[in-house]
N, C-alpha and C positions, 0 to 999 in steps of 0.2 A: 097748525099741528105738524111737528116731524116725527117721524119713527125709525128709528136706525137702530144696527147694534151696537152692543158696547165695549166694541174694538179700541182700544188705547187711542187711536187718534180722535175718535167720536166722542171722548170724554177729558179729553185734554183740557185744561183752564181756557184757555183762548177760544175754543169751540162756543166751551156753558155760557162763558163771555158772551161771546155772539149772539147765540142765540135770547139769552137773557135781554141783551141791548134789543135786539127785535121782536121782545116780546115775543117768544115761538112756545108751546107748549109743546112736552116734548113726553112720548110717550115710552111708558118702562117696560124695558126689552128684557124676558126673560132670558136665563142659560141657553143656546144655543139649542134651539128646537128647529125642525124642517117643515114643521107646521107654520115658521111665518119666514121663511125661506122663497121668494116667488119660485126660485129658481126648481126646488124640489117640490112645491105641491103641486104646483100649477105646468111647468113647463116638462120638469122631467116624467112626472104623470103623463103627461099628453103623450110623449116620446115613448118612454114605454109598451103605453096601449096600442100605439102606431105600429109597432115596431115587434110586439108579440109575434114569435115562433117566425119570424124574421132569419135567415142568416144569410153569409155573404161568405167569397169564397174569396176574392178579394178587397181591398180599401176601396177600392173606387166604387163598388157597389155600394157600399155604407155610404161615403162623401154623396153619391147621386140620391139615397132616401134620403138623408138628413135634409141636403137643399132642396130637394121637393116637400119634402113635410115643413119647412120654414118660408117656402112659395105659395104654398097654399094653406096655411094661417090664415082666417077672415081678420082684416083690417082693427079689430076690436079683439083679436088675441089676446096682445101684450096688454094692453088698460082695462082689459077685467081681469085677467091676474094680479094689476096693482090694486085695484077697487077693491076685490075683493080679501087683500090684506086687513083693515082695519077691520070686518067680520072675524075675520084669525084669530085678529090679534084678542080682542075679544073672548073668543073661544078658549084659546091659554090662558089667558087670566083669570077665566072667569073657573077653569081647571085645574088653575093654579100648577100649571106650566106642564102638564100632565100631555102624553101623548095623543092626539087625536087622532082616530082612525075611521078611514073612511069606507 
C-alpha cells in the first residue's frame, strides 16, 4: 500500500507505471487537508503544546527549545506519527475530506 499526495510529480505516467508494474495499491489523497499531513497533526501539535505561552527574546533561545524538544522525542515519535496516518486517512474519507478536530 502507498499514500502520497497528488502533487504532479506523484501522478505523472511513469510513477502510475511504476507503481502499477509493482503491483502497489495506492491510496486516494483527498484536496490538501492537515489532518493527513504528519507534519501538522502530529509534529507541529506536539510543538505547539511544548512551546505554549513560551517566548524568547532572542533566536538562540527558540534554536536551544526547538533542539531540546527534538532530543527528547521517545525513540517511537516519528513511527507512530506515521502509523498513525492510515487511521487519518480513514477518518477523511470516511468524512469525506471534511475537517477533523481534535
Amino acid at each position: 500500500m502507498l499514500f502520497y499526495d497528488n502533487a504532479r510529480s506523484h501522478v505523472a505516467q511513469v510513477v502510475k507505471a511504476a507503481l502499477q508494474e509493482l503491483e502497489r495499491e495506492v491510496l486516494q489523497h483527498p484536496p490538501y487537508t492537515p489532518d493527513l499531513a504528519p507534519t501538522d497533526y502530529h509534529l507541529l501539535r506536539s510543538l505547539s503544546n511544548h512551546m505554549r505561552s513560551v517566548s524568547f527574546d532572542r533566536e538562540e533561545g527558540f534554536k536551544n527549545l526547538l533542539n531540546n524538544i527534538f532530543d527528547t522525542r521517545p525513540d517511537d515519535f516519528w513511527q507512530n506519527g506515521i502509523e498513525k496516518l492510515v487511521e487519518r486517512w480513514e477518518e477523511v474519507v470516511n468524512s469525506n475530506g471534511e475537517c477533523i478536530i481534535e
